[in-house]
C-alpha positions in Angstrom: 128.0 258.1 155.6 130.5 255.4 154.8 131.3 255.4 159.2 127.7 254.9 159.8 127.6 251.7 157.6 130.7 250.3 158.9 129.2 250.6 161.9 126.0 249.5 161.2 127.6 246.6 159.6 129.9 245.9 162.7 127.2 245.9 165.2 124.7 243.7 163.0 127.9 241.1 162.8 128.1 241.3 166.5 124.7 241.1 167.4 124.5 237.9 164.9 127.7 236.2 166.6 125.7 234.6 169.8 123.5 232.9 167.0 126.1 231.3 165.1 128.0 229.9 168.6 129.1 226.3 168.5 129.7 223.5 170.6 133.4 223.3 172.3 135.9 221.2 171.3 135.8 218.8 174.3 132.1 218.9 173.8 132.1 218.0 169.7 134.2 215.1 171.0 131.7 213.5 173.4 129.4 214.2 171.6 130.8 212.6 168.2 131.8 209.0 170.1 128.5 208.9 171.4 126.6 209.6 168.6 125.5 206.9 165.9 124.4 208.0 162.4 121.7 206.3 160.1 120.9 206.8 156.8 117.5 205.9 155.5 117.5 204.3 152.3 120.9 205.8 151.5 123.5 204.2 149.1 127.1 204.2 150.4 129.4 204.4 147.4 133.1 204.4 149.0 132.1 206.7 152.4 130.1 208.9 150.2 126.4 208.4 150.8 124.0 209.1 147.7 119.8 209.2 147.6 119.4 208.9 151.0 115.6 210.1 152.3 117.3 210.9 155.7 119.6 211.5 158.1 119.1 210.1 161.9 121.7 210.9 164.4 120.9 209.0 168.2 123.2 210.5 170.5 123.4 209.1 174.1 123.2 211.6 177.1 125.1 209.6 180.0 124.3 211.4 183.5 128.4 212.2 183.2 127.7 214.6 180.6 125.9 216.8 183.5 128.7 216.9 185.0 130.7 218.3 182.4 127.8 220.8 181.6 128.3 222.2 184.7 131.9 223.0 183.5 131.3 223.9 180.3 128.1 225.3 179.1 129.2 226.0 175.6 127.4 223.3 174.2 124.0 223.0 171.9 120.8 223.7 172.9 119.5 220.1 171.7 122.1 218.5 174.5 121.6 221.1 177.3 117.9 220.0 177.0 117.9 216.8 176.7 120.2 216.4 179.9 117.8 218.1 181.8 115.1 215.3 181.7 117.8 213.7 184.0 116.7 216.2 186.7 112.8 216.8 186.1 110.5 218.0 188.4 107.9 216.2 187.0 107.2 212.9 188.3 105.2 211.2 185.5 108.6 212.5 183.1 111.1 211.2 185.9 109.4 207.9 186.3 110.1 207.4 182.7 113.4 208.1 183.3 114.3 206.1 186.2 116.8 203.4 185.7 116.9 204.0 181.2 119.2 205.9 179.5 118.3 209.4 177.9 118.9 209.5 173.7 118.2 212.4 171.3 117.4 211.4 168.0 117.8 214.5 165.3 116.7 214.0 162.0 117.3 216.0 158.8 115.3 215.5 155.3 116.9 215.3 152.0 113.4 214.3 150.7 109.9 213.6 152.1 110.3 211.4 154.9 107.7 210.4 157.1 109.5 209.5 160.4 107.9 206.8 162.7 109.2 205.8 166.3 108.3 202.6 166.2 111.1 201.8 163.7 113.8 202.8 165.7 115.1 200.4 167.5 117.9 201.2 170.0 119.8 198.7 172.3 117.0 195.7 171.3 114.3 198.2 172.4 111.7 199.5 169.8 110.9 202.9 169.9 107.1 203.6 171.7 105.2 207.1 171.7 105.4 206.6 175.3 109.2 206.5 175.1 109.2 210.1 173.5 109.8 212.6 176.1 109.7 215.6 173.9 106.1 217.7 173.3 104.6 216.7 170.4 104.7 220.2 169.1 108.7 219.8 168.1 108.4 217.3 166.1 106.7 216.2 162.7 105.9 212.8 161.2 106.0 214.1 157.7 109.2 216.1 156.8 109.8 218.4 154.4 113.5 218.1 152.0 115.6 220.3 154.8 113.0 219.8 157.4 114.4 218.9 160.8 113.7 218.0 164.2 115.2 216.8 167.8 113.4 214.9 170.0 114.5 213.3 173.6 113.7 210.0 174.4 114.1 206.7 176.7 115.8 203.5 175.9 117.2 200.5 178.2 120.5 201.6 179.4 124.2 200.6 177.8 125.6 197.5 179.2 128.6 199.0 181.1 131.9 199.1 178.0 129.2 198.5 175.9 128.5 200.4 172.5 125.2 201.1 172.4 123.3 200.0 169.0 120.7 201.7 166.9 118.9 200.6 163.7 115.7 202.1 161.8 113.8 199.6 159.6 
């Protein structure tokens, strides 16, 4: 009896293992200097942030990140997406791509928070429905605390050494 719930327990571990993969090294890297991180109505209190609603990360998907998923495809799901609008098949989605830059904004709730596109404003461009390439279907207005979401969408591109800049009011 005790052999059959070791193994029972071994192979639920294993079958749970894919799940709980993470995004390589190298990736977490690129990943981390191209991200930007807002907190809505946050207090920071020495690099500790306290009562904020939510948390927006904008992360910038340069066409060099292909690339690199070509090499390395241990990555999350959220990137490997939104790098594929690069290559569409649809012409009305790579239209909207067509000389802009590709941006995943992911947002987690600490309390309600009713996210609106229009007040994210990234690189002097503010956020339009139309700029959102993601189905509507992934992605809430209203948030439940914990709720989350990622959605791909368009902005103007980086001046080249340029950081790109972000800002939700």
């Amino acid at each position: 009896m005790r052999r059959l719930a070791t193994l029972f327990i071994f192979l639920l571990c294993a079958i749970q293992t894919p799940a709980l993969a993470h995004s390589s090294a190298e990736w977490k890297a690129r990943i981390s200097e191209n991200t930007v991180t807002i907190w809505v109505e946050g207090q920071d209190i020495g690099g500790i942030i306290l009562n904020a609603r939510a948390e927006i990360n904008v992360t910038r998907l340069d066409r060099k990140m292909m690339d690199f998923l070509d090499r390395d495809k241990d990555v999350d799901e959220w990137v490997t997406d939104g790098l594929n609008y690069y290559y569409s098949n649809r012409k009305d989605i790579a239209s909207r791509v067509k000389k802009k830059e590709l941006f995943v904004v992911r947002c987690r709730a600490n309390k309600f928070f009713e996210f609106e596109p229009g007040k994210l404003v990234i690189n002097g461009h503010s956020l339009q429905k139309e700029d959102v390439l993601t189905n509507d279907i992934y992605w809430e207005k209203e948030l439940a605390p914990d709720g989350e979401f990622a959605i791909t969408v368009v902005a103007p591109p980086t001046a080249r050494g340029q950081k790109f800049k972000v800002s939700y009011d």
